[in-house]
C-alpha positions as CSV (number, residue, x, y, z in Angstrom):
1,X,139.6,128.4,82.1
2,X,141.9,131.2,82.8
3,X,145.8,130.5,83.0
4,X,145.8,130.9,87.0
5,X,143.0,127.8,87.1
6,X,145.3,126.2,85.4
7,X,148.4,126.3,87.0
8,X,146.1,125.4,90.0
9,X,144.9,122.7,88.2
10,X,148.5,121.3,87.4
11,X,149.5,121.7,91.0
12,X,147.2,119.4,92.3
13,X,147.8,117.0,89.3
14,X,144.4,116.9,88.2
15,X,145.6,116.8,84.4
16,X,142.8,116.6,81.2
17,X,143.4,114.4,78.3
18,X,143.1,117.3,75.9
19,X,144.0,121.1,76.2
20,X,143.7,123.8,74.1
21,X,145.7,126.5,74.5
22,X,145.0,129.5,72.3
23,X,145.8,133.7,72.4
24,X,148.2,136.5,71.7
25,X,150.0,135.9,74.8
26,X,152.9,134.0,73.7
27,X,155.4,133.9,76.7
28,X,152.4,132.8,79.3
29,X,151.5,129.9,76.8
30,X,154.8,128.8,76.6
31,X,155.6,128.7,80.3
32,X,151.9,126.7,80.6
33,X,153.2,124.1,78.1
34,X,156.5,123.4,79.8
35,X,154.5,123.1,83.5
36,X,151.9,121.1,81.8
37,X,154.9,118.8,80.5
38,X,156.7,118.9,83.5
39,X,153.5,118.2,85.9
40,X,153.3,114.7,83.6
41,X,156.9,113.5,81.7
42,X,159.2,112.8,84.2
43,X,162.9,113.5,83.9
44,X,164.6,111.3,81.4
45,X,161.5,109.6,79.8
46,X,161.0,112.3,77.3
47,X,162.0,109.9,74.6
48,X,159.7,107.3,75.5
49,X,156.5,109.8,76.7
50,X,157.1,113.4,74.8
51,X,156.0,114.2,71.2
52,X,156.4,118.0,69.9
53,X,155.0,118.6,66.6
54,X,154.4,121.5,64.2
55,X,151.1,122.1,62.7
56,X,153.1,122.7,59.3
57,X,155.1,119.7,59.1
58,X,152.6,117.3,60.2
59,X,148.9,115.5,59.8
60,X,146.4,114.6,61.9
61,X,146.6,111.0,60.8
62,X,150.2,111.2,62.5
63,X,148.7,113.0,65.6
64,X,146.0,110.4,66.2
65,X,148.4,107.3,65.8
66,X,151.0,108.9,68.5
67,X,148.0,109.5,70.6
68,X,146.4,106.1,70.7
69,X,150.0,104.7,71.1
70,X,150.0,103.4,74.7
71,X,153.4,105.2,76.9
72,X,156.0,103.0,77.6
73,X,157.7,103.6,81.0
74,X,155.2,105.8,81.9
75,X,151.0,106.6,83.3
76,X,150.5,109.0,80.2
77,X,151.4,110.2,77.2
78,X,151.8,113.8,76.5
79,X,151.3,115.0,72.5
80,X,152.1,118.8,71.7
81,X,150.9,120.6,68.5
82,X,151.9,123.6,68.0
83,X,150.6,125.8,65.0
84,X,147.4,124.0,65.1
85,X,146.0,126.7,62.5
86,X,148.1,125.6,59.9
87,X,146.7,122.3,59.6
88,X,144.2,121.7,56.9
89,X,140.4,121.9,57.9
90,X,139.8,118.5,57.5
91,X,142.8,117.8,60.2
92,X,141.6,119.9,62.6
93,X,137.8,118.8,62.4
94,X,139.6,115.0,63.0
95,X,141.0,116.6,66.0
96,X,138.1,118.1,67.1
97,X,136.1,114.8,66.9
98,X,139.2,112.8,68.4
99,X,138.8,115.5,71.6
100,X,135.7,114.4,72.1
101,X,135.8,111.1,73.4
102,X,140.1,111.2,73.7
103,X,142.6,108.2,74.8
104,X,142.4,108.2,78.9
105,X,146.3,107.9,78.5
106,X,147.5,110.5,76.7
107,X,147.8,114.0,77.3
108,X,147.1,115.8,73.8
109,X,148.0,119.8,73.7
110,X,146.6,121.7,70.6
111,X,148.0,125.1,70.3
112,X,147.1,127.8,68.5
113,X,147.6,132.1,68.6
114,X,144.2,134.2,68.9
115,X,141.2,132.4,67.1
116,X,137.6,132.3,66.5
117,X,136.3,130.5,69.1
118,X,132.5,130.7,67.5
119,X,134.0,129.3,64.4
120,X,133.0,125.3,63.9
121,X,136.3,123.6,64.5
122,X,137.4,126.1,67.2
123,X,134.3,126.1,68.9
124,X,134.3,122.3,69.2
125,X,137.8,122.3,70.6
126,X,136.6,125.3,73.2
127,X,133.8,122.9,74.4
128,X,135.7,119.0,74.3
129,X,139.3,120.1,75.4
130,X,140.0,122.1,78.4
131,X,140.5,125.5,76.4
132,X,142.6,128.4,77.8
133,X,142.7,131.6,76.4
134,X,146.0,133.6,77.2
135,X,145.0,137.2,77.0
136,X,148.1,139.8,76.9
137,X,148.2,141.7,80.4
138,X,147.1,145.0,80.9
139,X,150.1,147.2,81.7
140,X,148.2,148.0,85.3
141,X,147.9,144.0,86.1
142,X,151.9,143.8,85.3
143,X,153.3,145.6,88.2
144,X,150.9,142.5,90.4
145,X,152.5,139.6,87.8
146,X,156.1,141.1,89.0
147,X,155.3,140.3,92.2
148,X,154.2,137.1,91.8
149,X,157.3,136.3,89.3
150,X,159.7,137.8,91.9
151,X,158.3,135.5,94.6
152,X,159.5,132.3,92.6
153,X,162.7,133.7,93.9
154,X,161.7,133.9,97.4
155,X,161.8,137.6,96.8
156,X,159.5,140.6,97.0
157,X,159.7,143.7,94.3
158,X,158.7,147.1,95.9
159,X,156.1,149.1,94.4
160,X,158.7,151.6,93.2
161,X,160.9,149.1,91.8
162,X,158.1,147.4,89.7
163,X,157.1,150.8,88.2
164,X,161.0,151.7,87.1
165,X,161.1,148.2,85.8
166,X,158.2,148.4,84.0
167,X,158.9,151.8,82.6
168,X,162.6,150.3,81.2
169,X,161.3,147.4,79.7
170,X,157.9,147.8,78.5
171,X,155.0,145.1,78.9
172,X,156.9,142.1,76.8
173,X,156.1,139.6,79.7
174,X,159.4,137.6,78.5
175,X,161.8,140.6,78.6
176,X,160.2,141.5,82.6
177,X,160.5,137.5,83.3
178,X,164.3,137.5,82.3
179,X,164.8,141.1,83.9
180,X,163.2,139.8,87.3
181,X,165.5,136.8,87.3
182,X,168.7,139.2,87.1
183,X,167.6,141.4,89.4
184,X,166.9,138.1,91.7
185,X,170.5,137.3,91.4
186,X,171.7,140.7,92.3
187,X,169.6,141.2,95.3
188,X,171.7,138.0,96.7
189,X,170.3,137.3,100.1
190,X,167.9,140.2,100.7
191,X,164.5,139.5,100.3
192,X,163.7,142.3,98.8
193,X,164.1,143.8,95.2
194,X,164.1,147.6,95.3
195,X,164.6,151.0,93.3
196,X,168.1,151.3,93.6
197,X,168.7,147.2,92.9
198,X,166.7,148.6,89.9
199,X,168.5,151.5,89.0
200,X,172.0,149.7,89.5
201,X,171.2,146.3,88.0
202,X,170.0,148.2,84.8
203,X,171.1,151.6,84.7
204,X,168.8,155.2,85.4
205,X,169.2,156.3,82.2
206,X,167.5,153.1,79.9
207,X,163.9,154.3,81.2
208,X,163.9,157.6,79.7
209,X,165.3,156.6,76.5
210,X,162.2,155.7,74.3
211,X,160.1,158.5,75.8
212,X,163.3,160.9,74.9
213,X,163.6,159.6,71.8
214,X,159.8,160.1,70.7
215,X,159.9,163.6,72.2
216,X,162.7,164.3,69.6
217,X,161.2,162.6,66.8
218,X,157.7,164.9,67.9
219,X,159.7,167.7,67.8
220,X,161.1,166.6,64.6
221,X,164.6,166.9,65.4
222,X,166.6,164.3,63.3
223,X,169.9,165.2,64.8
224,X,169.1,164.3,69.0
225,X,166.5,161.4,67.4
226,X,169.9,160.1,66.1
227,X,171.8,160.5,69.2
228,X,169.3,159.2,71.1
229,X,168.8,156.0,69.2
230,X,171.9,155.4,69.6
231,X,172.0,156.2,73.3
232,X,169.0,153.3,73.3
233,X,171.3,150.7,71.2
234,X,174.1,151.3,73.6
235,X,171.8,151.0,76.5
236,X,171.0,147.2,75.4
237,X,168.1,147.9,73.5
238,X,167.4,145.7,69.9
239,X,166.2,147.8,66.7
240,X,163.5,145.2,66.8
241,X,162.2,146.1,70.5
242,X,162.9,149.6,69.6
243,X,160.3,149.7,66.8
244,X,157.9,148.0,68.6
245,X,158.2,149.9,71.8
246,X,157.8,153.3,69.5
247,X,154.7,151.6,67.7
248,X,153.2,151.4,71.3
249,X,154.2,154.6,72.1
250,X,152.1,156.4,69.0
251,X,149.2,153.8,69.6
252,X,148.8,155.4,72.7
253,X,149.2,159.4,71.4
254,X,146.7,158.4,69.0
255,X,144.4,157.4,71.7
256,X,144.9,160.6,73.7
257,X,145.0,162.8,70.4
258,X,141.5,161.6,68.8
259,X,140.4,162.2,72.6
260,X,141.8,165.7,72.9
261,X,139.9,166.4,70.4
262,X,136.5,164.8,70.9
263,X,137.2,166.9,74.1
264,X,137.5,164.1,77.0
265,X,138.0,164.8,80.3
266,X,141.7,164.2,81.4
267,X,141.1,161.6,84.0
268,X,139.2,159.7,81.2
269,X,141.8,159.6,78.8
270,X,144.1,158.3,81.4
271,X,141.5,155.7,82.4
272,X,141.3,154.6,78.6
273,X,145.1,154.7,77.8
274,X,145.9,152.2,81.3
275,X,147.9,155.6,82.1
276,X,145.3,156.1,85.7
277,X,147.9,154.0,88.0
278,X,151.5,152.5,88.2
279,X,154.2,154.1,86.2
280,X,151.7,155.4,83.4
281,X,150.6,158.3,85.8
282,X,154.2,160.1,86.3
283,X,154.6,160.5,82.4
284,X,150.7,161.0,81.2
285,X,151.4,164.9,81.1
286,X,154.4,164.1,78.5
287,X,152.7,162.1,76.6
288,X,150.1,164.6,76.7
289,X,151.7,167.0,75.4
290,X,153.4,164.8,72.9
291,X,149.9,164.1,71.2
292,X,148.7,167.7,71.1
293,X,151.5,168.2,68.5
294,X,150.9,165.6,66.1
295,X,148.3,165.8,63.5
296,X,146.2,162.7,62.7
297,X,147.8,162.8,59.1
298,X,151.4,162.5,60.8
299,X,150.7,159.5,63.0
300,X,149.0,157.2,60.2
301,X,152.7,158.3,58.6
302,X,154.7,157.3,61.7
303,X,152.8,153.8,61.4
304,X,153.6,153.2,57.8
305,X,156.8,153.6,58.4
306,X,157.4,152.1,62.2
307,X,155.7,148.8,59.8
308,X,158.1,149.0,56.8
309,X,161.2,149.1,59.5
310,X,159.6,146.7,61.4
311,X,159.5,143.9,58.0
312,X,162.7,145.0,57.1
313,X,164.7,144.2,60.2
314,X,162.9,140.5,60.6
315,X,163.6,139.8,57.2
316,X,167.1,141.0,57.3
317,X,166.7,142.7,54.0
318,X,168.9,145.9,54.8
319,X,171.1,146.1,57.5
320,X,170.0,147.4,61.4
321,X,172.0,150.6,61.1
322,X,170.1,151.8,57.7
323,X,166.8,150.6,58.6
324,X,166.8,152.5,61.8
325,X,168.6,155.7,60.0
326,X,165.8,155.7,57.4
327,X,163.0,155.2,59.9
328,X,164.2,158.5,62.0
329,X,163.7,160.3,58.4
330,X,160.9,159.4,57.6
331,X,159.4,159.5,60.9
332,X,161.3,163.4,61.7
333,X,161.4,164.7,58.1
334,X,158.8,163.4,55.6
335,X,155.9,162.2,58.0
């Protein structure tokens, strides 16, 4: 089933007695658990209804006795296991089997990141439990998911508008879902969210910054990659994002640069890289460019050491300001 179907599911409170929620797409899982909770628990019976549970902190014995306990105050039971993969094999087979003929009053959500569905266990759960796999968008289906976020607002996003957004923040559905939801409030009454609500809400400058700031590093020119970062810090963006916004960036000059060479045509390439429509098209040239001057050698470099920055700023082993000083080296001077 494909998240849609299931929100259209949930709306007409037809609800399953198992799910199994699985894929890279973290922020459209999450917001499918909360609906799928708040389609069944009603307000203030949590306590009595509601069990969240972590697939490293629990067992399967525990599972199954909270989901055979009948709900008090309540039609049904709702059981959430998050981390299902770090349950031992033998749990997860006992969930499997317990999916397959499951308690008609409880509501039993096993949740898991990407998987083997063709695997035993996984492929069991895939065929007993209504299974939905949350695929990450393709950066040409976001600018149609902004519309349909804006209209929980009672709002429409123009065309324009969606691009700039989409160009500032990236594809991180989370960051656009919080980003539409400001720019909701500062539209006020008008139903309609445009460029310059954009542009004022967020600041012209934030969109160029990332493309600016690879440009520099391409050009190998420490002292504006410096200035630049710190243009993007000011500008709101985390060191975090920033790494993994430039590790996107090169995935995608890697693309075009092995095409370039295996001599594509350029409509092609654009096709390949999602770069043929929405915000993509105005900057394919630049990026382009970009990937004609950087050897293969240099961008398996850049990835070594957009990875090392990227462990050392979520483990907190150095501090922000030297991990991102050492990544411009490396990336502008050794790689």
């Amino acid at each position: 089933m494909k998240p849609e179907e299931l929100v259209k599911q949930l709306e007409k409170r037809r609800i399953a007695p198992v799910y199994f929620f699985s894929g890279d797409e973290e922020f459209l899982k999450e917001e499918a658990i909360r609906l799928l909770i708040a389609s069944v628990v009603e307000p203030g019976s949590e306590a009595f209804c509601l069990d969240i549970l972590s697939g490293d902190t629990t067992d399967a014995s525990f599972i199954l006795t909270l989901a055979a306990t009948v709900p008090m105050l309540a039609e049904r039971r709702v059981v959430v296991v998050r981390d299902l993969q770090r349950l031992s094999q033998k749990d997860r087979e006992a969930l499997a089997t317990y999916a397959e003929k499951p308690t008609p009053s409880t509501t039993l959500v096993l949740v898991a990141p990407k998987v083997d569905l063709n695997t035993s266990v996984y492929g069991r759960l895939n065929t007993a439990a209504v299974s939905v796999v949350f695929y990450p968008l393709y950066a040409d289906r976001i600018p149609a998911w902004l519309q349909q976020r804006a209209g929980q607002y009672r709002k429409r996003i123009t065309p324009e508008a969606s691009e700039r957004l989409q160009a500032i923040v990236g594809d991180n559905l989370g960051e656009l879902a919080g980003e539409v939801e400001k720019l909701a409030i500062f539209a006020g009454n008008r139903p309609v969210i445009g460029l310059e609500d954009v542009e004022a809400a967020m600041g012209p400058s934030r969109a160029g910054v990332v493309f600016d700031l690879a440009r520099a590093i391409g050009e190998k020119n420490l002292a504006e990659a410096h200035r630049i970062h710190a243009r993007a810090i000011d500008a709101g963006q985390s060191p975090i994002a920033l790494v993994a916004i430039l590790v996107r960036h090169f995935t995608v000059l890697w693309k075009i640069r092995l095409m370039q060479q295996d001599r594509y045509p350029e409509e092609e390439i654009k096709k390949t890289v999602k770069m043929h429509a929405g915000p993509g098209r105005y900057y394919f040239p630049q990026y382009a460019a970009q990937a004609k001057r950087l050897a293969p050698g240099n961008l398996r470099a850049n990835f070594e050491a957009l990875l090392d920055a990227d462990i050392a700023l979520k483990t907190g082993a150095r501090s922000p300001g030297i991990v991102m000083g050492e990544l411009l080296y490396s990336l502008c001077i050794t790689s």
